[in-house]
Backbone as JSON, one array per atom type, in Angstrom:
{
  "sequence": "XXXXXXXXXXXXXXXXXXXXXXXXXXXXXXXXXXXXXXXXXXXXXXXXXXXXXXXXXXXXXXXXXXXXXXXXXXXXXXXXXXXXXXXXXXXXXXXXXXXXXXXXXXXXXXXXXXXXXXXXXXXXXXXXXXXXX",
  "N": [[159.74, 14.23, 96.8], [158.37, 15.25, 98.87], [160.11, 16.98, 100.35], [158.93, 19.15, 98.68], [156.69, 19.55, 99.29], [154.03, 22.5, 99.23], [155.31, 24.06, 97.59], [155.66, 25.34, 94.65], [156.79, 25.03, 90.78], [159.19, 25.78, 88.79], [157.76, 27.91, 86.25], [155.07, 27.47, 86.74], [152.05, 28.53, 87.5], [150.03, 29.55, 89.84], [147.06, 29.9, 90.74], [145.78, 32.13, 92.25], [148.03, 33.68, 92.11], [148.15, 33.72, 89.25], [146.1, 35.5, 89.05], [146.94, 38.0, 90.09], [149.05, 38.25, 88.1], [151.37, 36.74, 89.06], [154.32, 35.0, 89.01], [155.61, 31.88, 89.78], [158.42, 31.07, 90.69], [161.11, 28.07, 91.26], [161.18, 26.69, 94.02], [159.66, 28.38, 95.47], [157.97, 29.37, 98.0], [154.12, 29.07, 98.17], [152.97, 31.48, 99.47], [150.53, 33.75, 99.81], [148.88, 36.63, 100.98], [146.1, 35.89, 101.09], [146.34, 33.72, 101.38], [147.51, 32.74, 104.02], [146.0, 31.51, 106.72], [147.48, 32.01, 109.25], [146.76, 34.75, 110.35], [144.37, 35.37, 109.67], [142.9, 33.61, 111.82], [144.65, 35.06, 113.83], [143.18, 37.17, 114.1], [140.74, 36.53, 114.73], [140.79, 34.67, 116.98], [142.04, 36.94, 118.45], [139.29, 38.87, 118.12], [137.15, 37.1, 119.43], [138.7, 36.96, 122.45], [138.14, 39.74, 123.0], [135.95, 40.2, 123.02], [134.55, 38.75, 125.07], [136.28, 39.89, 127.0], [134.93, 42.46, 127.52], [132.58, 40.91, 127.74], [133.17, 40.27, 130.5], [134.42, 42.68, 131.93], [132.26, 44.22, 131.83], [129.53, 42.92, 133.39], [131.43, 42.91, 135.64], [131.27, 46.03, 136.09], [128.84, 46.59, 136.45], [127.71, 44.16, 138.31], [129.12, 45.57, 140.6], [127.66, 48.56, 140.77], [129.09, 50.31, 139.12], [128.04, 50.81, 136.77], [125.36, 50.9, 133.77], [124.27, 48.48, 131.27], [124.31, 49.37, 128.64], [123.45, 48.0, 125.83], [120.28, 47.02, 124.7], [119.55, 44.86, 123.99], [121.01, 42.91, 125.86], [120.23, 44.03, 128.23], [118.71, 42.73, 129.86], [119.77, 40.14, 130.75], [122.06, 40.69, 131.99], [124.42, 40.28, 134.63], [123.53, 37.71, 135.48], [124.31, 34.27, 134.82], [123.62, 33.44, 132.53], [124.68, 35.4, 130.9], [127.46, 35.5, 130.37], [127.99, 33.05, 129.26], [126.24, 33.51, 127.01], [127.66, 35.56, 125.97], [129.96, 34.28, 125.7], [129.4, 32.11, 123.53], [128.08, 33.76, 121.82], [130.34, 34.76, 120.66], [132.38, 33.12, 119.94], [130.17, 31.6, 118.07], [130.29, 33.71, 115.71], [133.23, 34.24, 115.27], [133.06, 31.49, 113.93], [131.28, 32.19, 111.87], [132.25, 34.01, 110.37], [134.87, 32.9, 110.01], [134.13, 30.47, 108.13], [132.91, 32.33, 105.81], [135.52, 33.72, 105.14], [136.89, 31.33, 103.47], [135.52, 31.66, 101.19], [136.14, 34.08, 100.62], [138.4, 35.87, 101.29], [139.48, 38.4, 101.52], [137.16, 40.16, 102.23], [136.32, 38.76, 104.66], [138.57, 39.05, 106.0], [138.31, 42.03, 106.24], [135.91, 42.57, 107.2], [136.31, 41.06, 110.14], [138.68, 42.59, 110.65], [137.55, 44.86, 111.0], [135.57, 44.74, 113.08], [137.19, 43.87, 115.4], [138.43, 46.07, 116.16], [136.24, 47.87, 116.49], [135.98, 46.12, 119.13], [137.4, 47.04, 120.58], [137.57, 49.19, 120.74], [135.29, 49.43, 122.65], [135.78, 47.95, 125.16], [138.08, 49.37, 126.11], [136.7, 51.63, 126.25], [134.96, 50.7, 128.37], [137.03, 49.8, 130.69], [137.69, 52.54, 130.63], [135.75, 53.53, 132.73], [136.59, 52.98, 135.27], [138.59, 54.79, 135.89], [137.17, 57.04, 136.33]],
  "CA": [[158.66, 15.15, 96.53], [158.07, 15.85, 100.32], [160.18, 18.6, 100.14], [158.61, 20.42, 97.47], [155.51, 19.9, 99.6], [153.98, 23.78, 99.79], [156.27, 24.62, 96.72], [155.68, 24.94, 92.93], [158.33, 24.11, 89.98], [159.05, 26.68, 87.34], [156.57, 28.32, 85.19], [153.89, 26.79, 87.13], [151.7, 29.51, 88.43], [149.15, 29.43, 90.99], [145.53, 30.62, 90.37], [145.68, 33.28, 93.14], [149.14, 34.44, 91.6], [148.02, 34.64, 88.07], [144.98, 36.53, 88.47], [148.03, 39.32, 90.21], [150.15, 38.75, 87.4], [152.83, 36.84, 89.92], [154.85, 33.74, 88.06], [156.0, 31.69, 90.74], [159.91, 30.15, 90.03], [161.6, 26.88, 91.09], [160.79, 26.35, 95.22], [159.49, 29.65, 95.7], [156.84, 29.15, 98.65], [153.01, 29.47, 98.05], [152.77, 32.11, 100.52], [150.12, 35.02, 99.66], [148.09, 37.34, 102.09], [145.08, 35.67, 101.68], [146.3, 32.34, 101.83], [147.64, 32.81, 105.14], [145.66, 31.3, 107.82], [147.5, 32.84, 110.46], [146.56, 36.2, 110.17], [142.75, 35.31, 109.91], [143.25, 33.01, 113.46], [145.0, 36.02, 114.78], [142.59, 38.22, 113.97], [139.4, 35.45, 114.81], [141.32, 34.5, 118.62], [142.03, 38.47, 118.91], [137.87, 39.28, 118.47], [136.58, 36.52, 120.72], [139.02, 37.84, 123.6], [137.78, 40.84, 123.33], [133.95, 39.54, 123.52], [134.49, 37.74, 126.42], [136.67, 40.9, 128.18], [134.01, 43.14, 127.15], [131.62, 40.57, 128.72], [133.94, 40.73, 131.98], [134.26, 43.42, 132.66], [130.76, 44.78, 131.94], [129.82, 42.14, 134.29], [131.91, 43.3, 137.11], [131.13, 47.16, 136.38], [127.4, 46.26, 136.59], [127.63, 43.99, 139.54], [129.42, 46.81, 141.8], [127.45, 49.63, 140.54], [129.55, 51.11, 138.22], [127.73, 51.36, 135.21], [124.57, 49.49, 133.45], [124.18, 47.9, 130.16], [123.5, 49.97, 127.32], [122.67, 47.28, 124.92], [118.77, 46.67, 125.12], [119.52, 42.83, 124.06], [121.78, 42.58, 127.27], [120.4, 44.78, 129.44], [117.64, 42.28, 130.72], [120.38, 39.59, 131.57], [123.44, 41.0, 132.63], [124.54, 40.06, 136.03], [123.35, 36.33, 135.37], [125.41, 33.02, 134.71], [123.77, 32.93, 131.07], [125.15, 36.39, 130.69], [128.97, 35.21, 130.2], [127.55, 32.11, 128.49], [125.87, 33.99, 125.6], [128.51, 36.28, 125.48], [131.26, 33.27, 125.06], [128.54, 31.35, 122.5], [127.6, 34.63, 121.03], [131.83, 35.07, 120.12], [132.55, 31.38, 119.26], [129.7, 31.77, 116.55], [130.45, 34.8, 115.18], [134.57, 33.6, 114.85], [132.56, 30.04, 113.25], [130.91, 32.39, 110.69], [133.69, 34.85, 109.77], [136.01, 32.0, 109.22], [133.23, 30.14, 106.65], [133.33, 33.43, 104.83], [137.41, 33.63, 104.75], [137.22, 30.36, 102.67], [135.13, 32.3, 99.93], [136.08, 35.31, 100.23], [138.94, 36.31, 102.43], [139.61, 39.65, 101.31], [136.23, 40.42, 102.65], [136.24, 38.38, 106.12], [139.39, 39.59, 106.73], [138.36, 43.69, 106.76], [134.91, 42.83, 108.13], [136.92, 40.68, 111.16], [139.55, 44.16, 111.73], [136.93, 46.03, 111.7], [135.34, 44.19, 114.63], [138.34, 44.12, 116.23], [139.01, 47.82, 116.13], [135.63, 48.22, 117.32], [135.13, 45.6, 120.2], [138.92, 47.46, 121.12], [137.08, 50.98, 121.62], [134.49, 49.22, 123.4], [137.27, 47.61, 126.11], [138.96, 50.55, 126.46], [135.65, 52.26, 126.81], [134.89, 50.23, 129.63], [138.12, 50.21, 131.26], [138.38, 54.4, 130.94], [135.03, 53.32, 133.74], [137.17, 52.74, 136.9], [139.61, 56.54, 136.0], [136.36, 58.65, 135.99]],
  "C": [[158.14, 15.8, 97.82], [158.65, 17.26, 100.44], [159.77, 19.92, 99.48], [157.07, 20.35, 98.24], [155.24, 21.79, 99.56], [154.7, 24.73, 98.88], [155.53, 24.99, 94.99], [156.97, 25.12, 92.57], [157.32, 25.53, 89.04], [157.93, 27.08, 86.65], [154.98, 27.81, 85.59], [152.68, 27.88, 87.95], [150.4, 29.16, 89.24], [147.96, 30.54, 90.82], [145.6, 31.91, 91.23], [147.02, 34.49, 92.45], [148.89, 34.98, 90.51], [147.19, 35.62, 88.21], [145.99, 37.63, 89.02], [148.78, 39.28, 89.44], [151.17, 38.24, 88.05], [152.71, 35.87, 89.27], [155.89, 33.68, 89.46], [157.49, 31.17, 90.24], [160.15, 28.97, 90.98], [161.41, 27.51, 92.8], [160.72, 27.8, 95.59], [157.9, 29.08, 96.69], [155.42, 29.49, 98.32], [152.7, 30.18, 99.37], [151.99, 33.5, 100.16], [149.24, 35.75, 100.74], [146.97, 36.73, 102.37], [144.91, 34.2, 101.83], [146.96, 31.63, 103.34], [146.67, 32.58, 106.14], [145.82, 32.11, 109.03], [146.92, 34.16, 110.92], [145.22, 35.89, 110.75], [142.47, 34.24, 111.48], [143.75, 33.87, 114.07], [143.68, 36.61, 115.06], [141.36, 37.54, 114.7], [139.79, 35.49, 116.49], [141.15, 36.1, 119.15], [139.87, 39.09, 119.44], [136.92, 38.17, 119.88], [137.24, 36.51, 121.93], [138.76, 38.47, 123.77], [136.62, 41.04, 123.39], [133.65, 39.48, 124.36], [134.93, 38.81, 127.15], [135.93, 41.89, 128.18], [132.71, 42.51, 128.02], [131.86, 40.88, 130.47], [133.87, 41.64, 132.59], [132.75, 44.45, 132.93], [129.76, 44.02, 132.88], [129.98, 42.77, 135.79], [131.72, 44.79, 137.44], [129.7, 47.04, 137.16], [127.18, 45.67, 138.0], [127.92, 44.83, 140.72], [128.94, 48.18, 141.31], [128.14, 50.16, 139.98], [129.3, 51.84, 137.19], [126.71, 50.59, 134.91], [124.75, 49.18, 132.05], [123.38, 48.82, 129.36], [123.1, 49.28, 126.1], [121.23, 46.59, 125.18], [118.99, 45.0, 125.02], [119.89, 42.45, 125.15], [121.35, 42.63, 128.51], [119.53, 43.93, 130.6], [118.67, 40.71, 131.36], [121.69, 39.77, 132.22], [123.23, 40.78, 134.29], [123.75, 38.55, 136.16], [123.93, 35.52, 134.62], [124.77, 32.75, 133.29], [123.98, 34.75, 130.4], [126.45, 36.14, 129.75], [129.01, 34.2, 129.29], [127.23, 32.52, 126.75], [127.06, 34.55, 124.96], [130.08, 35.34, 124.6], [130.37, 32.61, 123.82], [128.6, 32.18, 121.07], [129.73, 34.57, 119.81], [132.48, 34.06, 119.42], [132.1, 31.55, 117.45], [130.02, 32.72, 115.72], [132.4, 34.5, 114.42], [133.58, 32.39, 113.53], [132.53, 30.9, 111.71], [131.91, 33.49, 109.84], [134.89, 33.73, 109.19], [135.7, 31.35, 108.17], [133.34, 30.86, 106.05], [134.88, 33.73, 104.23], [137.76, 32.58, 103.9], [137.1, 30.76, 101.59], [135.99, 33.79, 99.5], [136.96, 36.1, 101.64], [139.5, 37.59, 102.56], [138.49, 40.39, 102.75], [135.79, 40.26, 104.34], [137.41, 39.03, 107.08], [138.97, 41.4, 107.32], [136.91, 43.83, 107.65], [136.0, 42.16, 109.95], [138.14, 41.94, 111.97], [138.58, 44.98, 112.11], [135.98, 45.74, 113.17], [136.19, 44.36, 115.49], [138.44, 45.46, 116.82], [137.55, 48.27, 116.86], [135.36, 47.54, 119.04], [136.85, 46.26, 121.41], [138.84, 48.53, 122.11], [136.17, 50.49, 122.63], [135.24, 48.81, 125.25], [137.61, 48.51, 126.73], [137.55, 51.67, 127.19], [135.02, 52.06, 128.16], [135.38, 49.93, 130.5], [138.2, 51.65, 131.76], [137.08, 54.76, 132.28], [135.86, 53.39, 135.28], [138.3, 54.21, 137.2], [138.89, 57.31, 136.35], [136.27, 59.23, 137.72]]
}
């Protein structure tokens, strides 16, 4: 039976499958989009790198005059050691509570979590296109 771990048997369908209408057959993997883990850990690891390089480099623009903090929440500690702190805490939690939501409702965690992504991406890049001008 070990091998059939991760499997179903004939005619046996799988709650996520029926409500699509899919009928699983004889060792056909339980593998659907939103039962994929990986994806939602890509996507979860992907946003809190880009928290933290967002903290970085805003950080290092700030310290050498480059640029200041346009977020009013930020703007009063940037350039201090609970700067990088919040910012790693702030990204941690935020992964914590996006992934609680992906249990219920992973449709949902998943497009709120790209769309973070996609924004903390422009933000990056935004603060990168800092050192061309």
């Amino acid at each position: 039976m070990e091998l059939l771990d991760g499997f179903k048997e004939a005619n046996i369908c799988h709650p996520q499958a029926l409500a699509n209408g899919i009928k699983y057959g004889i060792m056909t993997p339980i593998i659907l989009g939103d039962e994929k883990p990986i994806v939602m850990k890509l996507l979860l690891g992907l946003l809190v790198l880009l928290n933290i390089l967002d903290g970085a480099i805003t950080h290092f623009l700030i310290q050498f005059g480059f640029a200041d903090e346009r977020n009013p929440f930020l703007a009063r500690i940037v350039g201090e050691p609970a700067f990088m702190s919040l910012k790693v805490l702030g990204a941690v939690f935020c992964a914590a509570v996006l992934w609680d939501v992906n249990r219920r409702h992973p449709q949902l965690a998943k497009g709120v979590t790209l769309l973070a992504v996609l924004a903390y991406t422009v933000i990056v890049i935004w603060n990168l296109s800092i050192f061309w001008r």
